[in-house]
Every structure is written in structure tokens, then in C-alpha cells.
C-alpha positions in Angstrom: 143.5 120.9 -187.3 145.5 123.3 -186.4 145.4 126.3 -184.0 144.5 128.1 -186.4 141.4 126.0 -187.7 140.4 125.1 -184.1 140.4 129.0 -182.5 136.5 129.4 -184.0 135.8 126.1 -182.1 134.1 126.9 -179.3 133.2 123.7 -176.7 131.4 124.1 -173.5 133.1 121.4 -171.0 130.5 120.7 -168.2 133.0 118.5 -165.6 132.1 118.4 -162.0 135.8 117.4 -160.9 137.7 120.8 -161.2 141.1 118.9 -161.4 140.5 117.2 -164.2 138.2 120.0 -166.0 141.1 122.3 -165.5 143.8 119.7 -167.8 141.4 119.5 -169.9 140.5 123.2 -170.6 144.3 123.4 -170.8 144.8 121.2 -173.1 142.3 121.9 -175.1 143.1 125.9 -175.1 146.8 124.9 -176.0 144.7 123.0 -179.1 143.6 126.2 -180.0 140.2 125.7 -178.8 138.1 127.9 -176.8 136.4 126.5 -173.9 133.6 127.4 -171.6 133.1 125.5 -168.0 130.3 124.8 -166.2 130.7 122.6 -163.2 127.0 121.4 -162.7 123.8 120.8 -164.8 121.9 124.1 -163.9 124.9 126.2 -164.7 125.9 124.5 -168.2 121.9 125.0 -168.9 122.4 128.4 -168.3 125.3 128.8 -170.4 123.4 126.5 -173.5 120.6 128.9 -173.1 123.0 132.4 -173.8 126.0 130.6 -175.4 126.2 128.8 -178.9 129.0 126.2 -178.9 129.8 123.6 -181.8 130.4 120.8 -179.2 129.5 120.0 -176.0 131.7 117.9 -173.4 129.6 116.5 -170.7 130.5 114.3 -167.8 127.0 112.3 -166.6 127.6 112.4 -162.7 126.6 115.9 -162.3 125.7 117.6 -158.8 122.2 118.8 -159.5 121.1 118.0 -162.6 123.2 115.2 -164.2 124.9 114.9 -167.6 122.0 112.5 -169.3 119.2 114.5 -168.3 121.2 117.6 -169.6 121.6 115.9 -172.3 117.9 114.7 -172.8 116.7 118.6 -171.9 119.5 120.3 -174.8 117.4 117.8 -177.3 114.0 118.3 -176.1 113.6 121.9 -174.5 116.2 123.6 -176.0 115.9 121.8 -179.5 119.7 122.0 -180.1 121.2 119.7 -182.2 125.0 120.7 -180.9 127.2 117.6 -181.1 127.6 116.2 -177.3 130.3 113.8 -176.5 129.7 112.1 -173.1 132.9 112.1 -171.0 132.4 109.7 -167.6 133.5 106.9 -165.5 130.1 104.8 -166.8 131.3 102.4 -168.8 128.4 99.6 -168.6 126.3 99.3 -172.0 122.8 100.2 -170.5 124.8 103.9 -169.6 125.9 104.2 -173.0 122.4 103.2 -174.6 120.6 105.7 -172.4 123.1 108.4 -173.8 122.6 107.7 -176.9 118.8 107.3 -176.7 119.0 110.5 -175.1 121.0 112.6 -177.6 124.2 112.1 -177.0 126.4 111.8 -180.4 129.5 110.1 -178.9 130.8 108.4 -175.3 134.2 108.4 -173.9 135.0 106.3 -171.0 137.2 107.7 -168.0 140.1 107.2 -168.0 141.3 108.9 -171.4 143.7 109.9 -173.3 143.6 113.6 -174.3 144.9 113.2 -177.6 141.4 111.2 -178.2 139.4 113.4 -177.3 140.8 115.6 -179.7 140.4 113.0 -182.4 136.6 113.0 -181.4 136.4 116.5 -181.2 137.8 117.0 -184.9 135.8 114.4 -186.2 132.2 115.7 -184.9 133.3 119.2 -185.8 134.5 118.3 -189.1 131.0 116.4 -189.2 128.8 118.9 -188.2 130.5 121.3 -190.7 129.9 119.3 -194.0 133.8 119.3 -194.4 135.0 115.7 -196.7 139.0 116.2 -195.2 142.1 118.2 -195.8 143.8 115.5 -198.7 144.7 116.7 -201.9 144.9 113.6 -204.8 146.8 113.8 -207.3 146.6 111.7 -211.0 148.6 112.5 -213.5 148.1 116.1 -214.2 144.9 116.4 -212.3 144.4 117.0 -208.5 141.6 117.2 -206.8 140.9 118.9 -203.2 138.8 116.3 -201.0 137.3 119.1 -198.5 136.1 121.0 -201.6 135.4 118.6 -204.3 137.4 120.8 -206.7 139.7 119.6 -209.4 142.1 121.4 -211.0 144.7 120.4 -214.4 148.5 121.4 -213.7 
């Protein structure tokens, strides 16, 4: 994607350590993305509850109330099926079982590379919009667009 594509991409990152929240946002902005923060559970719900994102960043060791039972009340009170990628230090299986039990739709261990996480991102967005790809095929005369399903004779 380009910055183009990604500027109707809106993410809400919910990261309790500002340092690393702030390279992220970055990062992501310089992507082309735009980004909401929250820096605890109570103030992402708050934001969920006035906000509509297309994905969700979400650290689990939150001050208040932490990133799985965010996660668990996004699902079950809210009833919004936004695509959450888990970002945190947990790395054992039990933490990524409960995160997925509890609605989480990917899981990305600390430490990380940001160019990942953009992989991720892309690939749930690309997901939760329906979109095949980008690729154009070509045989013989024909060519076909793989995000539309069109084909076309030169």
C-alpha cells in the first residue's frame, strides 16, 4: 500500500510505554496511516465507544484495564468485530491462546520489527475489506485484475 491507499486507514494504538507508542505512531503516520492513542484500557474503551477504526493495536499489560480484557469487552459489550492485533512482551502459548480465545485476530511478540507490523496491518486490512491483491495476470491477450476479478482482451 501506499500512502495513498493507507490515509483512510484509521488504527487506534493502545500502548502504555509512551516511547515506543510514539515510533510507532511515527512510523505508522509516515505509512500514511492515521493513528489514534490511548495509553490505558479505560481511555482506548472510550475512544472504541466514539471512534470507528479498521484495526486495533493493543499491548496486553495495560494500567487499569489490560489489553486481553479490552479485548474480551470490544467482542462481548461493544460487539465489534474490528481486527485487533496484540502487540506485547508475552510470548508464552497460554498468553497467545487466551488472546485468541478472547478475540484477538493476530499476536506480535516484543521485540519487532516495524516493517512487520505493517505487513500485518495490510494483510488484516486487506482482509477485512474483501480485497483478492493488487496483481494483474497476463495470458496471451487476456489480463485479468486479481483485486477485481475483471478480465479484459488487449
Amino acid at each position: 500500500m501506499t500512502g495513498a491507499q493507507t490515509a483512510t486507514v484509521s488504527i487506534l494504538l493502545v500502548e502504555d510505554h509512551k516511547e515506543l507508542a510514539q515510533t510507532v505512531t511515527e512510523y505508522l503516520e509516515r505509512m500514511g496511516y492515521i493513528v489514534d492513542y490511548a495509553a490505558d484500557g479505560l481511555s482506548a474503551l472510550h475512544l472504541v465507544a466514539v471512534n470507528q477504526y479498521d484495526v486495533i493495536i493493543l499491548d496486553i499489560n495495560l494500567p487499569g484495564v489490560d489489553g486481553l480484557t479490552l479485548c474480551e469487552r470490544i467482542r462481548d459489550d461493544a460487539r465489534l468485530s474490528t481486527p485487533v492485533i496484540m502487540l506485547t512482551a508475552r510470548d508464552q502459548l497460554a498468553d497467545k491462546e487466551r488472546a485468541f480465545t478472547g478475540g484477538a485476530d493476530d499476536y506480535l511478540v516484543k521485540p519487532f520489527e516495524l516493517p512487520e507490523l505493517v505487513l500485518r496491518l495490510k494483510a488484516i486490512v486487506r482482509r477485512q475489506r474483501g480485497e483478492l491483491g493488487t496483481e494483474t495476470y497476463r495470458v496471451g491477450d487476456l489480463t485479468m485484475d486479481a483485486r477485481t476479478g475483471r478480465v479484459e482482451r488487449a
